[in-house]
C-alpha positions as CSV (number, residue, x, y, z in Angstrom):
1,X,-21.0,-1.3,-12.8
2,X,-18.0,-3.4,-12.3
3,X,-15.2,-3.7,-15.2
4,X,-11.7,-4.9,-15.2
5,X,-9.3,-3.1,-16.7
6,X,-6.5,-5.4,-17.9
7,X,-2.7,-4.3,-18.9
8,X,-1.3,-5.4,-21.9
9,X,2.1,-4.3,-23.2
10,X,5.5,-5.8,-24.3
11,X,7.6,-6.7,-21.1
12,X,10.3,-6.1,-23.0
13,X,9.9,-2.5,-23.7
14,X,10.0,-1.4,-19.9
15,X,13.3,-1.1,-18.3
16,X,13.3,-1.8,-14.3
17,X,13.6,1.7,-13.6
18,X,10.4,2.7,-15.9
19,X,8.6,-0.6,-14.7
20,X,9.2,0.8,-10.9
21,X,7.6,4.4,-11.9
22,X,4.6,2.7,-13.4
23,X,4.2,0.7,-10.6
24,X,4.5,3.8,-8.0
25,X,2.2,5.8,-10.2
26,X,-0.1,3.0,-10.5
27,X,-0.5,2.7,-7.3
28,X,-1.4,6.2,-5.9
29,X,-4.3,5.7,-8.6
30,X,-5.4,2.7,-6.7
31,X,-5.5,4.9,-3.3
32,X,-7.3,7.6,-4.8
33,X,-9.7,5.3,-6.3
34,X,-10.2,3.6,-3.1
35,X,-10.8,7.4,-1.5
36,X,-13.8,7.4,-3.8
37,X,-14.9,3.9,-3.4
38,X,-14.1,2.7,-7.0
39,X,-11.0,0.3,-5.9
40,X,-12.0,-3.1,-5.9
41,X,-8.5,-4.9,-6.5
42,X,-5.9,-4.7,-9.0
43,X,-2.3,-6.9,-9.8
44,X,0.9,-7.2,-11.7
45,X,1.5,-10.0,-13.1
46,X,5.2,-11.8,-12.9
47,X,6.3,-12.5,-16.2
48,X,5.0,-14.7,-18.8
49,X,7.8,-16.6,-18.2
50,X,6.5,-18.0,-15.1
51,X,3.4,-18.5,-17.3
52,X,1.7,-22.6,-17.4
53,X,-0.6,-22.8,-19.9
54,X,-4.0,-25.8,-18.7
55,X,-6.1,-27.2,-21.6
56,X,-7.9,-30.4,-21.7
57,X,-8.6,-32.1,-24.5
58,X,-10.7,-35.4,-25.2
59,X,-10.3,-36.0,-21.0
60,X,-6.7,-35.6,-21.4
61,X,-4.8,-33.0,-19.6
62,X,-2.2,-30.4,-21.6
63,X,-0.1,-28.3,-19.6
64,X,2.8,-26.3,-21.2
65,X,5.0,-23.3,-20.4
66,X,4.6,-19.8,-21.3
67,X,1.3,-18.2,-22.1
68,X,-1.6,-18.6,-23.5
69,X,-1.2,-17.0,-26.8
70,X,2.1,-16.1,-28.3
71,X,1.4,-12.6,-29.2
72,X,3.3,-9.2,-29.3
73,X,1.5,-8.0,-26.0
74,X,1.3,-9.9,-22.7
75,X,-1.4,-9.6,-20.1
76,X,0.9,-7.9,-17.3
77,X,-1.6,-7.0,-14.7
78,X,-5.3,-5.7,-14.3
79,X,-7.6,-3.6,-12.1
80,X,-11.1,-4.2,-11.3
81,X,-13.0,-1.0,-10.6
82,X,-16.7,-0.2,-9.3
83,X,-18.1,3.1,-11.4
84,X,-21.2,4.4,-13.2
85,X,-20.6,3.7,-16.3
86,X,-18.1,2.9,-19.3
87,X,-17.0,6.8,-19.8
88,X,-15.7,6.6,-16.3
89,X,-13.8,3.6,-16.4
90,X,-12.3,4.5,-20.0
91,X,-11.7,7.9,-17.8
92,X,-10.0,5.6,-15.2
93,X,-8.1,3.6,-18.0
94,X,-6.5,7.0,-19.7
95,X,-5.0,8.0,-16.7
96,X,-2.5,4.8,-15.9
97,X,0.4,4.7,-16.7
98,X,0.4,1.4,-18.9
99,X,-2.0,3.2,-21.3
100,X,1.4,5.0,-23.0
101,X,3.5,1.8,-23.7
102,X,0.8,-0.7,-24.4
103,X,-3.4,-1.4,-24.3
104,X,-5.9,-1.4,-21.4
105,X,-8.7,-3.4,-22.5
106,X,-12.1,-2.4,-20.4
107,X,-14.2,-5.1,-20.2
108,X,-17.5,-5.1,-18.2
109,X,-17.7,-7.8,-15.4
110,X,-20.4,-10.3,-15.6
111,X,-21.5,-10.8,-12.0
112,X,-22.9,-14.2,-11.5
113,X,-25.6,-14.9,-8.0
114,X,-24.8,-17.4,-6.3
115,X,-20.8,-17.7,-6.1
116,X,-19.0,-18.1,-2.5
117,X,-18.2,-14.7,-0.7
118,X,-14.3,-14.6,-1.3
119,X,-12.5,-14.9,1.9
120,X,-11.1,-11.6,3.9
121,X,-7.7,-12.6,2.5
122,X,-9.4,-13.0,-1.2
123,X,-11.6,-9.7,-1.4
124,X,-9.1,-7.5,-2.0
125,X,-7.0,-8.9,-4.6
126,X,-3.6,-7.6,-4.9
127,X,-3.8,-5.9,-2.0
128,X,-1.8,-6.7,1.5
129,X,-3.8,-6.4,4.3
C-alpha cells in the first residue's frame, strides 16, 4: 500500500543548523528505505513564503501569496512510501526526524488507473538522478 507521509512543523522553530541535521538524517532514511524497496519519492518544501495560493471562483481566477491556510504548522515536505500496511508506515513516520518538532500526517494514497506513466525525470520525485 502506498501512503504519503507529509511534514508539518513551524519553520520558525528550526534553526539552519537543526534544519541541516534533519535534512541529513532524513535522508539516510530515504536510502535505507530504498535498500528495502519502500522509497518511492520524498521533498522539502521551500518556505511558505515562496507559497501562491490558485482558487477559482464563479470562472474567475484568485491567486494570492502565502499558503493555503494560515495555521500554526506548515506543510514543509513529504515522503511517499510503498509498505504493507499502516503499522509500517506509522513505523516509518516515528523514526524521522520531523516527528520531534512537529506532525507527520500518514495518509493512504488513492491510486487512480488510467493516469500517464510519469516521465523518467518525474518518477522519482525529489530525487536527482
Amino acid at each position: 500500500m502506498k501512503y504519503m507521509l507529509l511534514i508539518y512543523s513551524d519553520e520558525k522553530l528550526w534553526s539552519d543548523g537543526e534544519r541541516a541535521e534533519c535534512m541529513a538524517e532524513s535522508t539516510a532514511i530515504c536510502h535505507e528505505l530504498q535498500a528495502k524497496g519502500q522509497f518511492l519519492g520524498a521533498s522539502p518544501l521551500h518556505s511558505v513564503t515562496a507559497a501562491t495560493s490558485l482558487r477559482i471562483r464563479e470562472g474567475k481566477k484568485l491567486i494570492t501569496d502565502g499558503p493555503f491556510a494560515e495555521t500554526t504548522e506548515q506543510l514543509g515536505g513529504y515522503y511517499i512510501i510503498d509498505v504493507k500496511n499502516l503499522d509500517e508506515a506509522i513505523a516509518i513516520a516515528t523514526r524521522l526526524p520531523p516527528a520531534k518538532k512537529g506532525t507527520v500526517e500518514i495518509r493512504p494514497i488513492f491510486e487512480l488507473e488510467n493516469l500517464p506513466e510519469p516521465s523518467n525525470e518525474e518518477k522519482v520525485v525529489g530525487h536527482k538522478n
